[in-house]
GUZA-926427 format. One record per residue: x, y, z of N, C-alpha, C in turn. Coordinates in steps of 0.2 Angstrom, whole numbers, padded with zeros to 4 digits, always signed. Each point is the difference from the previous one (the first is absolute). Example, Ala and Ser with C-alpha at 12.3 -4.5 7.8 and 13.67 -1.06 7.14 Angstrom:
+0066-0028+0039-0004+0006+0000+0004+0006+0000
-0002+0005-0004+0004+0006+0001-0004+0005+0003
//
This chain:
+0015+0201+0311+0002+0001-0007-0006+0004-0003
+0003+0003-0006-0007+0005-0002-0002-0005-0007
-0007+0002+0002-0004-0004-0004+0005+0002-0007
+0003+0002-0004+0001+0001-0008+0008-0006-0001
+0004+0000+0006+0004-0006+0002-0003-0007-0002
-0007-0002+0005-0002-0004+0000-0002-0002-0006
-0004+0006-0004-0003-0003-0007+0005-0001-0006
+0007+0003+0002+0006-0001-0005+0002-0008+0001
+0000-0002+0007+0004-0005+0001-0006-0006-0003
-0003+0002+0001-0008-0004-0003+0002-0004-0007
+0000+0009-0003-0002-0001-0009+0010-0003-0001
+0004+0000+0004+0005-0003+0000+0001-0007+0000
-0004-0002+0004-0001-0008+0002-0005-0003-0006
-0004+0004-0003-0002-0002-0005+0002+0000-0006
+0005+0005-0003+0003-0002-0006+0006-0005+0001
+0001+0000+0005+0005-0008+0004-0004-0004-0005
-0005-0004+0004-0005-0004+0000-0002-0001-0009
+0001+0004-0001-0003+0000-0009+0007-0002-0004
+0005+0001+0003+0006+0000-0005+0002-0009+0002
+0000-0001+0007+0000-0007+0001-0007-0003-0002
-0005+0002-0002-0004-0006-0003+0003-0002-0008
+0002+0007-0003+0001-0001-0007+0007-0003-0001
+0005-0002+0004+0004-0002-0001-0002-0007+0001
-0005-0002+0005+0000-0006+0000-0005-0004-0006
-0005+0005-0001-0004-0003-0007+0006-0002-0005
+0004+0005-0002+0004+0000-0004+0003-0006-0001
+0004-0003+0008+0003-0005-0002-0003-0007-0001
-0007+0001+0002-0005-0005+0000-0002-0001-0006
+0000+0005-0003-0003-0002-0006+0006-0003-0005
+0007+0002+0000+0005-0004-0002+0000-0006+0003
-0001+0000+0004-0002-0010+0002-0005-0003-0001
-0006+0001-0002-0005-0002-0003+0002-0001-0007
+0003+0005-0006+0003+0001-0004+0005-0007-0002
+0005+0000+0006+0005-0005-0002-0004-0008+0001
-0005+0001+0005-0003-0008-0001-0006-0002-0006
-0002+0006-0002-0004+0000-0008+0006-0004-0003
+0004+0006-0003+0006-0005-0003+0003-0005-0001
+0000-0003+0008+0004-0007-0001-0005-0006+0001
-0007+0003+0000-0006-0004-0002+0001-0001-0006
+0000+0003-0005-0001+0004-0008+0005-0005-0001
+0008+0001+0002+0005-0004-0001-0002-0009+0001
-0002+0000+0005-0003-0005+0000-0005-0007-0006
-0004+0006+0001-0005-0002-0005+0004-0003-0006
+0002+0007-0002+0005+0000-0007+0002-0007+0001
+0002-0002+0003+0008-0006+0001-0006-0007+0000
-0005-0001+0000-0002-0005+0002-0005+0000-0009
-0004+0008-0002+0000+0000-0007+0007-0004-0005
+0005+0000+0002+0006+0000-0006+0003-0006+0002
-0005-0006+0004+0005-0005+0004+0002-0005-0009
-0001+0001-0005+0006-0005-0003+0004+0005-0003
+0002+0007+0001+0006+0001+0001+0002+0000+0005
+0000-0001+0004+0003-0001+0010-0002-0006+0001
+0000-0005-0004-0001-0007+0000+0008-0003+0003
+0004+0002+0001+0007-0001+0002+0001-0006+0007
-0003+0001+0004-0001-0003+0006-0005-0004+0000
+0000-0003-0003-0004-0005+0001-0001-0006-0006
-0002-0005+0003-0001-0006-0007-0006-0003+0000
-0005+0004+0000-0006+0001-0003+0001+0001-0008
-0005-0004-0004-0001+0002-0007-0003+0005-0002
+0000+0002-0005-0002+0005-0002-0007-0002-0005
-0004+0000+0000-0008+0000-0005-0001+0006-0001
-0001-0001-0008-0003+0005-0002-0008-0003-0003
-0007+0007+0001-0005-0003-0002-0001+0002-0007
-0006-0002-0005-0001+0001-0004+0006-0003-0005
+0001+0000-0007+0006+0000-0005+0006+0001+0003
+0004-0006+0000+0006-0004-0001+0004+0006-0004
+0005+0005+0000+0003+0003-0003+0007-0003-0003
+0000+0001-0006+0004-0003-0004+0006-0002+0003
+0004-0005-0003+0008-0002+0003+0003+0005-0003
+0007+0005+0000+0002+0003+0000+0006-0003-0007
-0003+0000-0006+0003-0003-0006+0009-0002+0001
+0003+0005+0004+0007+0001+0001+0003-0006+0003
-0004-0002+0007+0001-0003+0004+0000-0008-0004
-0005-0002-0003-0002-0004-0001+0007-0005-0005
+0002-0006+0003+0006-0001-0002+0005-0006+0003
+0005-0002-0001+0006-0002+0003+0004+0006+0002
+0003-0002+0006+0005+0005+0004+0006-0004+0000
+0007+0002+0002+0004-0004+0003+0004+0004+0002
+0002+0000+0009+0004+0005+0003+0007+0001-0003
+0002+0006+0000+0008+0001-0001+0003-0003+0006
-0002+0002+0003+0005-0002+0007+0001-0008+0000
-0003-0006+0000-0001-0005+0001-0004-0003-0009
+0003-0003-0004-0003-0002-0007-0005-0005+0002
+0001-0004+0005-0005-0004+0000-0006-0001+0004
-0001+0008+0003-0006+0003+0001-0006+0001-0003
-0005-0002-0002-0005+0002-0005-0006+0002+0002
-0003+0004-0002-0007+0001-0001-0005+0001-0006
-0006-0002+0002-0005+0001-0007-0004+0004+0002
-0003+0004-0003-0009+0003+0004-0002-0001-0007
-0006-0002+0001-0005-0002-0004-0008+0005+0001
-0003-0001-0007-0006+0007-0001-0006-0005+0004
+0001-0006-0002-0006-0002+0004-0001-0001+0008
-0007+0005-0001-0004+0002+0007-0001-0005+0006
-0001+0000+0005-0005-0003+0005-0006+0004+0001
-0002+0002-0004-0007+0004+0002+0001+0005+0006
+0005+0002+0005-0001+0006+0004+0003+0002+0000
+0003+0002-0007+0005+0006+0001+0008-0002-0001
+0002-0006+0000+0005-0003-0001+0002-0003-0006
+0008-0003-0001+0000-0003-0007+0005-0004+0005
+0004-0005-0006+0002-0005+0003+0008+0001-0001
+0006-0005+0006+0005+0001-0003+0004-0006+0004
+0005-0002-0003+0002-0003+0005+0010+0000+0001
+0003-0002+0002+0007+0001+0001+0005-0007+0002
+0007-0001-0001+0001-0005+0001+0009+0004+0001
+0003-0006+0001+0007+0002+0001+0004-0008-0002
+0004+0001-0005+0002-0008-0002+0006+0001+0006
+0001+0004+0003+0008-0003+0004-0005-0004+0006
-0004+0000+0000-0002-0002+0006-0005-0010-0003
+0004+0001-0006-0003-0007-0002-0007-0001-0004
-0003+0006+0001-0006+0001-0003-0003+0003-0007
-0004-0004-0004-0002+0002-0006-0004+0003-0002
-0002+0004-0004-0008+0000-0003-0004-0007+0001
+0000-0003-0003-0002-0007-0001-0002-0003+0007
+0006+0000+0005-0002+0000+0007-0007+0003+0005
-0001+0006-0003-0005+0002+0002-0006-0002-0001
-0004-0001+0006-0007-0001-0003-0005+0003+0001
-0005+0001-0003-0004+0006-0004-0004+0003+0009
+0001+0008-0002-0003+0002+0006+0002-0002+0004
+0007-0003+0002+0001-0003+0006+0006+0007+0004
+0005-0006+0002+0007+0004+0002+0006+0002-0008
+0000+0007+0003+0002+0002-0005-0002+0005-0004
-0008+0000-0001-0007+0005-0001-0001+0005+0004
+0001+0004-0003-0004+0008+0003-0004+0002-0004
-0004+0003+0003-0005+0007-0003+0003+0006+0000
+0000+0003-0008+0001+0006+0003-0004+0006-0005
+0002+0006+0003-0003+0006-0003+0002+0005-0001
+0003+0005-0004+0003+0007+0000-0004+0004-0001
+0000+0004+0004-0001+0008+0001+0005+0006+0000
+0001+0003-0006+0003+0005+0001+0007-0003+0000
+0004+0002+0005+0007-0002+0001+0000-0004+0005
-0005-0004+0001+0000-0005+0006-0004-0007-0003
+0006-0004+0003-0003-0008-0002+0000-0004+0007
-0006-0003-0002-0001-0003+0005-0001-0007-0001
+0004-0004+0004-0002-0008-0001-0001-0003+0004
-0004-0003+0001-0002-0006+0006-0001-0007+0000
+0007-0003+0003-0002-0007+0000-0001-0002+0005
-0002-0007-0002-0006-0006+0007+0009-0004+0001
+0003+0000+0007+0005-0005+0001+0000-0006+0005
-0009+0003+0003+0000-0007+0005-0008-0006-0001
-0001-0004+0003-0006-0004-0002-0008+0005+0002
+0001+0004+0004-0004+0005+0001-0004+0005-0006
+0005+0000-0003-0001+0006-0007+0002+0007+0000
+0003+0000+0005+0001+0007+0003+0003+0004-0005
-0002+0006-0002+0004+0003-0005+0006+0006+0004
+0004-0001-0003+0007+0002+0003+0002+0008-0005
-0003+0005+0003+0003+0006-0006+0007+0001+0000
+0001+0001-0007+0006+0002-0001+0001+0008-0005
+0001+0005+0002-0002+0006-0004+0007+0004+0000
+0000+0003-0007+0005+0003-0002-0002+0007-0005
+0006+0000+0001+0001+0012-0003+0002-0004-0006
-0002+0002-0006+0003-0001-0005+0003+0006-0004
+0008-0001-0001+0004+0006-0001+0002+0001-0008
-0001-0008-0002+0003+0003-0007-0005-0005-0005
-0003+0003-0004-0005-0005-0003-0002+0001-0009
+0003-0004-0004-0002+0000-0007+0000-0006-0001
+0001-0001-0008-0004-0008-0001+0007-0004+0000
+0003+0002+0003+0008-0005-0002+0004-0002+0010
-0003+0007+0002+0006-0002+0006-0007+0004+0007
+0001-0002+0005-0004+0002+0006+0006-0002+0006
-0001+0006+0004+0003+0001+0007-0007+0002+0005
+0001-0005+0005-0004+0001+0005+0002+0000+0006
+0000+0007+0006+0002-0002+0007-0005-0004+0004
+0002-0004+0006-0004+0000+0004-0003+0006+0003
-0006-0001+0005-0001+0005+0004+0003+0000+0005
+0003-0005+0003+0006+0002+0005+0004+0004-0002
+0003+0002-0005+0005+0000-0004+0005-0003+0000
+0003-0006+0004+0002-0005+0000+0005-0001-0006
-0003+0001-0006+0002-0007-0003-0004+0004-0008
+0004+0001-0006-0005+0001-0006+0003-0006-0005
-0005-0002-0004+0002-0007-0005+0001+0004-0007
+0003-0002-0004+0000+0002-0007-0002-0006-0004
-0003+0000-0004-0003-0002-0006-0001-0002-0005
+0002-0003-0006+0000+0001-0007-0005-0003-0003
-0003+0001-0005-0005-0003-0004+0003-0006-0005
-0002-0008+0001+0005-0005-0006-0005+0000-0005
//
């Protein structure tokens, strides 16, 4: 072969060699890129855990001041679906971030009056935004049991809430 063959094939196998590296950088660097991201995403997701509080029945604390009960909320309920469904939420605190409430059902035989303080029956709860959160203790343990919902329809007279499963939404009226 003549020497000017050889040096074509040469500088041939070379711009080869350069065009496969940069495609290979290139894709590497979008894969480095996409695990930034889903770090990033990460991260994010573990910054914003009480709005991604959903799975789970861990309470929520909050430090420093107790933020206000939610004037609206604060009240007697009685479901439309079922009249002898009630609930109260009450403005006073437990000091972490919670206020008090508790619930009863008379078709099931049970009173206000039946209740007893902080017991069965009692939750904790807290609103954020469109999200209410309540947590009751239902065994000797004290386990708190979260119960969290989408609040869809909310003034001072009527309140729609879904589950998060979306299951199941209760409707509300103020007595």
């Amino acid at each position: 072969m003549k020497k000017q063959t050889i040096i074509l094939f040469i500088c041939l196998a070379m711009v080869c060699a350069a065009i496969g590296a940069a495609i290979w950088l290139s894709t590497e660097k979008d894969r480095t890129e996409e695990q930034s991201t889903e770090q990033e995403v990460g991260e994010q997701a573990q910054e914003n855990e009480l709005e991604n509080e959903h799975g789970t029945n861990s309470i929520i604390y909050f430090e420093g001041d107790v933020p206000p009960a939610d004037p609206l909320m604060v009240g007697r309920w009685t479901s439309m679906a079922n009249a002898s469904w009630h609930k109260v939420y009450y403005d006073d605190d437990d000091g972490e971030g919670h206020y008090w409430g508790k619930e009863w059902d008379e078709a099931d035989d049970v009173l206000e009056e039946d209740l007893s303080y902080h017991g069965n029956g009692w939750f904790r709860w807290v609103k954020s935004n469109d999200t209410l959160y309540e947590f009751s203790t239902m065994d000797f343990r004290d386990v708190p049991i979260a119960h969290i919902y989408y609040i869809t329809v909310f003034d001072s007279m009527n309140i729609s809430m879904a589950e998060t499963n979306k299951r199941s939404t209760h409707y509300f009226i103020k007595e």
